[in-house]
C-alpha positions in Angstrom: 98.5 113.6 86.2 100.5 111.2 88.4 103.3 110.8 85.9 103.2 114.7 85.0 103.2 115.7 88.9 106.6 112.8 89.3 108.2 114.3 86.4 108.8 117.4 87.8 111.2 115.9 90.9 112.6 113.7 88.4 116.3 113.2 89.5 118.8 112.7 86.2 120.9 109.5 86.1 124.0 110.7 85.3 124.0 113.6 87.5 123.6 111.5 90.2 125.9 108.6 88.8 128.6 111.6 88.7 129.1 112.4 92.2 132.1 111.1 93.9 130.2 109.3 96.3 128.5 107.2 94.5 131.7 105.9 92.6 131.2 102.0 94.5 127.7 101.9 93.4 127.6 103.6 89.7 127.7 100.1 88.0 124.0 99.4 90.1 122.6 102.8 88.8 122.2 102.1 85.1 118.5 100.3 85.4 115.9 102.8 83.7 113.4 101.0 86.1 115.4 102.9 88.9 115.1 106.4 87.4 111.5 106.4 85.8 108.6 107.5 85.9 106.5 104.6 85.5 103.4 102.7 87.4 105.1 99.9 88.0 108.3 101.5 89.4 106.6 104.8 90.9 103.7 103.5 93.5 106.1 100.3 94.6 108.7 102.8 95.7 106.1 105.1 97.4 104.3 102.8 99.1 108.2 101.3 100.5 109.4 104.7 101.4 105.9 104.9 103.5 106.9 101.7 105.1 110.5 103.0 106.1 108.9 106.3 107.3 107.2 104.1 110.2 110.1 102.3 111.0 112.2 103.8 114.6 115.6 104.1 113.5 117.8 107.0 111.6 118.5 107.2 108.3 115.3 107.1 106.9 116.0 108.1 103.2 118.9 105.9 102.6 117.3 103.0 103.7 114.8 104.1 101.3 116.7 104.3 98.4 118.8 100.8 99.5 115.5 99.2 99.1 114.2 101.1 96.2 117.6 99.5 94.9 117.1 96.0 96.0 113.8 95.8 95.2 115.0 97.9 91.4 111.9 100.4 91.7 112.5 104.2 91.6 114.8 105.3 94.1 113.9 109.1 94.0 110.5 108.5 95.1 111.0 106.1 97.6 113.8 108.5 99.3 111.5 111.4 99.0 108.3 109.2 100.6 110.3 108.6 103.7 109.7 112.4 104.6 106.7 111.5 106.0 108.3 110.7 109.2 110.0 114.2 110.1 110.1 116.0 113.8 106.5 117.3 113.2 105.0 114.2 112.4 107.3 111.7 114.5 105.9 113.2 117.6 102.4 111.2 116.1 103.1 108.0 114.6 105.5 106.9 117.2 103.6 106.7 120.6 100.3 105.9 118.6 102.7 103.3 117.2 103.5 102.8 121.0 100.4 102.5 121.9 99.0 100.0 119.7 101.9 97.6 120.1 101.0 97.9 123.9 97.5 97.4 123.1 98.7 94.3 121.1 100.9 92.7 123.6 98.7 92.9 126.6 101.4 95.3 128.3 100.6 97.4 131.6 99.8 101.3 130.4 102.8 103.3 131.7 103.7 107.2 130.8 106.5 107.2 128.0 107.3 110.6 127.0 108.6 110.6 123.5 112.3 113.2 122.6 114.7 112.9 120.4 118.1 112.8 122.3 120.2 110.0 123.0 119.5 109.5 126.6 116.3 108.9 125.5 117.1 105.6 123.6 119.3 104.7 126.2 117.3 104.8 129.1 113.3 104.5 127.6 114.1 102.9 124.3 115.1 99.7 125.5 112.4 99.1 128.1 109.7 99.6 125.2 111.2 98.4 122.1 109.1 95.5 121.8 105.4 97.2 122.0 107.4 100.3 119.8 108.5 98.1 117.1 105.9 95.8 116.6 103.4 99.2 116.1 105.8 100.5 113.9 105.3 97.5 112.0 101.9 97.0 111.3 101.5 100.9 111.2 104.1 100.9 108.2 102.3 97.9 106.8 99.2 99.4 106.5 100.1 103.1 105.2 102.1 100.9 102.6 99.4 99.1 101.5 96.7 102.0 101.8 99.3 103.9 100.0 100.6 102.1 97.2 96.4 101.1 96.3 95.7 104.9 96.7 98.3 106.0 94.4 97.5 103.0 92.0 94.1 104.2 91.7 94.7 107.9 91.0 97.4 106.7 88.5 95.0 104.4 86.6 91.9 106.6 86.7 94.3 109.0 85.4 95.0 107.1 82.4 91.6 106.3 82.0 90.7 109.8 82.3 93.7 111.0 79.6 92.6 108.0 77.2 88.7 109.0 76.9 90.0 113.2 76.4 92.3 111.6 74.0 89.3 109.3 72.3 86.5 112.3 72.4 88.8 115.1 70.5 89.7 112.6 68.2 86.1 111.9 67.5 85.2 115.8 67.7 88.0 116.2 64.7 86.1 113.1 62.9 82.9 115.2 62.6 
């Protein structure tokens, strides 16, 4: 089911290797392991897009698929899993990520409204970083680790499951 349900966002190599922007990094694009739809490439790459969706700074998706790259799992699902963090859901995991790093460090409770604007980072980003960050960390850690052992096991109990259909109609056409 995993692979079946990834198949159908598959992105093509070579339409992808064909745009002109992508002319400086065509040469890195030829891996299969980046463009499959495998275990071992798949739940890596989600469970590192989860990670970058915690993480406070822009440009979620590329950093996604820069590290799907590095790391040479698949870069299509790690850009996709960073939409977890979007303007709905940002408004969540980034004061509870607040709050926990403030909880961590020991720091005084003070009101920090959360917007999207630059006078924002300018003025209340910079006072809180620290608290910010390190919740964004751990936070990222552990939806990377609950997701990648998640998706693991719905992949392999998949398999398992396809394997004993596959084993009981053969049987069934033995009789």
């Amino acid at each position: 089911m995993p692979r079946r349900f990834f198949r159908k966002f598959a992105v093509k190599r070579h339409h992808v290797s064909e745009q002109w922007f992508m002319t400086p990094f065509r040469h890195l694009l030829h891996d299969q392991r980046l463009w499959g739809i495998r275990r071992r490439t798949v739940v890596p790459a989600f469970a590192i897009g989860l990670f970058i969706a915690f993480m406070p700074f822009p440009g979620h998706t590329l950093a996604g698929a820069l590290l799907a790259l590095a790391f040479r799992v698949n870069i299509p699902v790690a850009a996709i899993a960073t939409w977890v963090s979007n303007p709905v859901t940002m408004f969540v995991m980034y004061p509870s990520a607040y709050q926990l790093g403030r909880t961590l460090l020991s720091e005084p409770d003070r009101h920090v409204s959360f917007a999207m604007s630059w006078d924002w980072v300018t003025h209340t980003f910079v006072t809180i970083w620290q608290p910010m960050l390190l919740g964004c960390l751990i936070l990222g850690s552990a939806a990377a680790i609950v997701g990648y052992v998640v998706l693991d096991l719905l992949w392999r109990s998949s398999i398992a499951n396809y394997k004993t259909r596959k084993q009981n109609s053969r049987r069934d056409r033995n009789r």
